[in-house]
C-alpha positions, 0 to 999 in steps of 0.5 A: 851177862858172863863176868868175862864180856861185862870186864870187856864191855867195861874196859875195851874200847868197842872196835869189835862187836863178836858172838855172845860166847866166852872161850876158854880151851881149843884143841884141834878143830874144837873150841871149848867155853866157859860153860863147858860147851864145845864148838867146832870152829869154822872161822880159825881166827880169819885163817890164823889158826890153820894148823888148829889149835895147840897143835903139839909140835907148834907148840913143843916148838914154842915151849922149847925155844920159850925156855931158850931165847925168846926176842933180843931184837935184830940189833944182833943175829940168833940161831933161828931167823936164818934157818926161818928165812932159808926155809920161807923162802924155798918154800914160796920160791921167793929169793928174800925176805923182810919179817914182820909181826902182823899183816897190816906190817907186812903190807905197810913193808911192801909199800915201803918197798914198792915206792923205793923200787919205784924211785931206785931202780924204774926212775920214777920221779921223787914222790910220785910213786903210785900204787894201784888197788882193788875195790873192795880191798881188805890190806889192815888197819893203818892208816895208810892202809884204810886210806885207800880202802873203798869201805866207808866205815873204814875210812870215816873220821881217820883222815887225812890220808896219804896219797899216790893209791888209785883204786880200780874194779877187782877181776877187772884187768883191762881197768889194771891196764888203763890205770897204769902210768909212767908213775905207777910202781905196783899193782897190790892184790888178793887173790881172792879177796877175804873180808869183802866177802870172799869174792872169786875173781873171774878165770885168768885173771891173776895171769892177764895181771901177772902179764900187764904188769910185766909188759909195763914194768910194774911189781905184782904184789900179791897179798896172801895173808889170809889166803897163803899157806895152803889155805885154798887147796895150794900153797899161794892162791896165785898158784891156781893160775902159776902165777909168780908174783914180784913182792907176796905178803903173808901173815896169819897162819905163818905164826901157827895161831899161837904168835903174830909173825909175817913177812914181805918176800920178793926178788933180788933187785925189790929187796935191794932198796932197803939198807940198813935203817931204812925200815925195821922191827923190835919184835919182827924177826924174833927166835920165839916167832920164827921158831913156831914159823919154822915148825909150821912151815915144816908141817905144812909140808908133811902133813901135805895141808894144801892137798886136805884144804882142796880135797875138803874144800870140795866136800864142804863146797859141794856140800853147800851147794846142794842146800835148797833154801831161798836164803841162799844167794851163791856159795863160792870160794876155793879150797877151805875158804867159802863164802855162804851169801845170804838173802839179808831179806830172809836172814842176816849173816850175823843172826845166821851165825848166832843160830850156828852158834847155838847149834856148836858151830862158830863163824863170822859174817862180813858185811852183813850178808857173807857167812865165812867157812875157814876151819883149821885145814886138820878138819876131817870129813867126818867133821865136815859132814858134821858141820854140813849136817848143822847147818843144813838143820839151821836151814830148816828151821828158817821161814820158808825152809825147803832142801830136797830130799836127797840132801835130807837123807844125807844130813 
């Protein structure tokens, strides 16, 4: 066994279970290991590395603000958190916004924000704020946040749980509507939703939502952490239906995989209830973060992500599609983000991407039978061929393997 994975087998609590390879470098799409083998990568750290990796502006930004003024809290101003927040928000159309360090932050912000609405401003009596979620939700780690998860695994043995969350069936709006009450601040959802297995809801569902909540005077809150920032071939997945939302939470991709940095952006009158010592962050809001933030937001921009994540996304999707093998259940997804479910009869998704692995392409599976595919939206079509040409191999090697002879040709 490598030195490197007996150290963490060793010393870190075993809260992850990851692939049997030890990293050492990336550049770009690639990942290289300890072993000198490289690794085209497909997952980009749950979409934190959108921009792949070391990208040289990401990071001259960081070098060069690293060597000026890194964190001094928000007990006093610096130079680049306002140009940051000037930028997020012209960029997301969003009038205000509140930086944190992580997603699960972000969200924790936005229920902060949803509740106090919820009293100051519709007149909701004092501690009975509700907020409505999704089945199959993915928001984080906290304890508030797993509190209304509807995974098991995620809640057992961390109770007692905070109450005022009703869960109902994603894709579902009719049930939205039903589950609303004169408590109900919020409606908190992904557009697609991630580690469930990136699951599509149906046509016109975001807008059937955007319009209950309006009509009910309740937030729209869209959690965009791992599908904002281009991601899904626009710059906020809620835009496939232009649908603009109250409060949206974004994360991952906004520290431009080399630091933690998100954010809770809404409209004037949601921002308002917070004052100052209401809520807060040492490190939320940091010159070295924000300078990385400003960068990445910038070349979001020129490097026109969103257009290569719905154009590749294509190609990888349809590339898929045309795999014939019995293991595959469905392929489904939007721009660069997809899901490959499997047959678990045939292959589990975790032995799947074992045999990617070995064959120079990384992933990860999500309950046991989704495959994730999430390059860096900087992945060419060669390299999508590429990968396709892999993975249709690997499809090979399986029991009962049959692809058609077309796709042969083109692998």
């Amino acid at each position: 066994m490598n030195r490197s994975i007996e150290l963490e087998n060793r010393y870190c609590a075993r809260n992850y279970d990851p692939l049997p390879v030890v990293l050492k470098s990336g550049k770009g799409v690639w990942l290289w290991g300890v072993d000198g083998k490289r690794y085209l990568d497909m997952m980009s750290a749950y979409s934190a590395v959108s921009f792949g990796h070391s990208h040289p502006a990401l990071v001259a930004a960081l070098t060069a603000q690293a060597q000026q003024l890194a964190v001094t809290s928000r007990a006093y101003h610096t130079d680049q958190l306002g140009p940051f927040l000037q930028l997020l928000c012209e960029t997301t159309g969003q009038p205000k916004a509140l930086p944190m360090n992580t997603g699960a932050e972000a969200v924790e912000t936005a229920l902060k924000a949803a509740r106090k609405w919820g009293y100051k401003v519709k007149g909701i009596a004092n501690g009975c704020a509700e907020i409505i979620v999704c089945n199959g939700n993915f928001a984080g780690r906290t304890t508030t946040i797993v509190g209304f998860s509807s995974e098991a695994q995620y809640r057992d043995g961390f109770g007692p749980f905070a109450p005022g969350f009703v869960s109902v069936p994603f894709g579902d709006a009719a049930a939205l509507e039903a589950a609303i009450t004169p408590r109900t601040a919020a409606f908190l959802v992904e557009p697609i939703q991630g580690e469930a297995g990136i699951i599509v809801p149906p046509a016109g569902y975001l807008a059937q939502c955007r319009a209950i909540c309006t009509r009910r005077n309740v937030l729209l809150i869209c959690d965009e952490v791992q599908t904002g920032l281009g991601r899904t071939g626009r710059l906020l997945a809620c835009e496939h239906e232009a649908v603009k939302p109250d409060g949206l939470i974004l994360g991952k991709a906004l520290g431009g995989g080399l630091l933690p940095l998100s954010a809770f952006l809404a409209r004037e009158d949601v921002m308002g209830v917070f004052n100052p010592g209401d809520h807060g962050s040492t490190f939320g809001g940091n010159p070295l973060a924000t300078a990385v933030g400003s960068a990445a937001l910038r070349l979001l921009h020129d490097e026109r992500l969103a257009e290569r994540a719905q154009l590749l996304g294509k190609r990888l999707m349809d590339g898929l599609r045309a795999i014939v093998h019995p293991a595959i259940r469905e392929v489904r997804g939007k721009g660069l983000l997809i899901g490959l479910e499997l047959e678990p009869e045939v292959i589990s998704a975790r032995a799947f991407c074992e045999h990617l692995m070995r064959h120079g392409i990384l992933s990860k599976d999500t309950h046991a039978t989704v495959v994730r595919f999430a390059p860096p939206l900087i992945i060419t079509e060669a390299e999508i061929d590429a990968a396709l040409a892999i993975i249709g191999a690997v499809f090979d090697t399986l029991p009962m393997a049959r692809r058609s002879s077309e796709d042969r040709i083109a692998a």
